[in-house]
PLY file of the C-alpha trace (Angstrom):
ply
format ascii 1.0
element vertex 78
property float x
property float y
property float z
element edge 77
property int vertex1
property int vertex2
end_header
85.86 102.52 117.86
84.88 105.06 115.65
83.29 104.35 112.28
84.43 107.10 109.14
82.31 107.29 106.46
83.25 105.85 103.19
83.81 108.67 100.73
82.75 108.09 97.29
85.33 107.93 94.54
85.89 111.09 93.16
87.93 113.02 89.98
86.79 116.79 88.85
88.55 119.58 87.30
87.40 122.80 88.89
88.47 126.41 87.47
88.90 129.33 89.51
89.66 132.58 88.39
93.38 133.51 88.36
93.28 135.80 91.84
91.57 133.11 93.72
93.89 130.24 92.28
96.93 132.53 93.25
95.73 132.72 96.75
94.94 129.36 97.33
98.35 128.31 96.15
100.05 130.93 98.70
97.92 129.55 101.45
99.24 126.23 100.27
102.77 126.91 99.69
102.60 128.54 103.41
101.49 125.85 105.09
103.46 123.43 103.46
106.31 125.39 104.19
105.68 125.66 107.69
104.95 121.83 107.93
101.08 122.04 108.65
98.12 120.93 108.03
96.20 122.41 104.65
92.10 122.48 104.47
90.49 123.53 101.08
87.27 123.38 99.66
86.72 122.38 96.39
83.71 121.91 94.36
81.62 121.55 97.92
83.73 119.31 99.47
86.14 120.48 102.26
89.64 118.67 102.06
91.80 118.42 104.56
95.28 117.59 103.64
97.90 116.38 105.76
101.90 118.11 106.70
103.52 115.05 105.71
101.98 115.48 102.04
103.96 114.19 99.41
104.32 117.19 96.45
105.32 116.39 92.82
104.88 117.91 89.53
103.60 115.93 86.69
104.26 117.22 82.99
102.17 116.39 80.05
102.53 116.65 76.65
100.67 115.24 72.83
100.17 116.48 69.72
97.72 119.63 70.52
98.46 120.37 74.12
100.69 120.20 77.21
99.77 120.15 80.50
101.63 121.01 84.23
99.60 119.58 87.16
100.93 120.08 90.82
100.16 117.07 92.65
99.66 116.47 96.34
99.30 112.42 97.59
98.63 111.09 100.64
97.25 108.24 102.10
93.87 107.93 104.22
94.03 106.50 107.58
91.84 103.63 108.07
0 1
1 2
2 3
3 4
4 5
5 6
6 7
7 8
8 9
9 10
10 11
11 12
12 13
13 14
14 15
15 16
16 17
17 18
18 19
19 20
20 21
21 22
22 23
23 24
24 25
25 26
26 27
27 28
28 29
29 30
30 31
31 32
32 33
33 34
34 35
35 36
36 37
37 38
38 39
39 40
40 41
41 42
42 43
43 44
44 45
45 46
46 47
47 48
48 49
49 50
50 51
51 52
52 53
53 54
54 55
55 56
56 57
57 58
58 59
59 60
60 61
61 62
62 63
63 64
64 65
65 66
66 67
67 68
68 69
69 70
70 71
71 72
72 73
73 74
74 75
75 76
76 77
C-alpha cells in the first residue's frame, strides 16, 4: 500500500495580473468543459484538480465591499 503524504492545511489569496488570470481561467473552463483533469500551480504548489469537480459561485457582500469567488470542491482520496 502506498503511503501519501499529509498536506498541511492551507488558505492564501494569490494575485495575478489580469492576462495571466484570463488564461488560467480559459485553460480551466476548457478542461472542465471537456470533462478532464485540471493541474495549476499556485503560490509553489502544483494542484491537481479532478473532472468530476464540483463548480459554484459564491457572492459576497457588507457595508464597504462585495466580493464574487468561483469555487471548485472536491474531495481527497484517502
Amino acid at each position: 500500500m502506498i503511503m501519501q503524504k499529509k498536506k498541511r492545511k492551507r488558505d492564501i489569496e494569490k494575485n495575478y495580473p489580469v492576462k495571466q488570470f484570463v488564461k488560467k481561467l480559459r485553460r480551466l473552463a476548457d478542461c472542465i468543459e471537456q470533462g478532464q483533469r485540471f493541474q495549476i500551480q499556485v503560490a509553489g504548489e502544483r494542484i491537481s484538480i479532478p473532472a468530476t469537480v464540483l463548480v459554484n459561485i459564491e457572492h459576497e457582500r457588507d457595508d464597504s465591499s462585495e466580493e464574487v469567488e468561483f469555487q471548485l470542491k472536491w474531495t481527497l482520496d484517502k
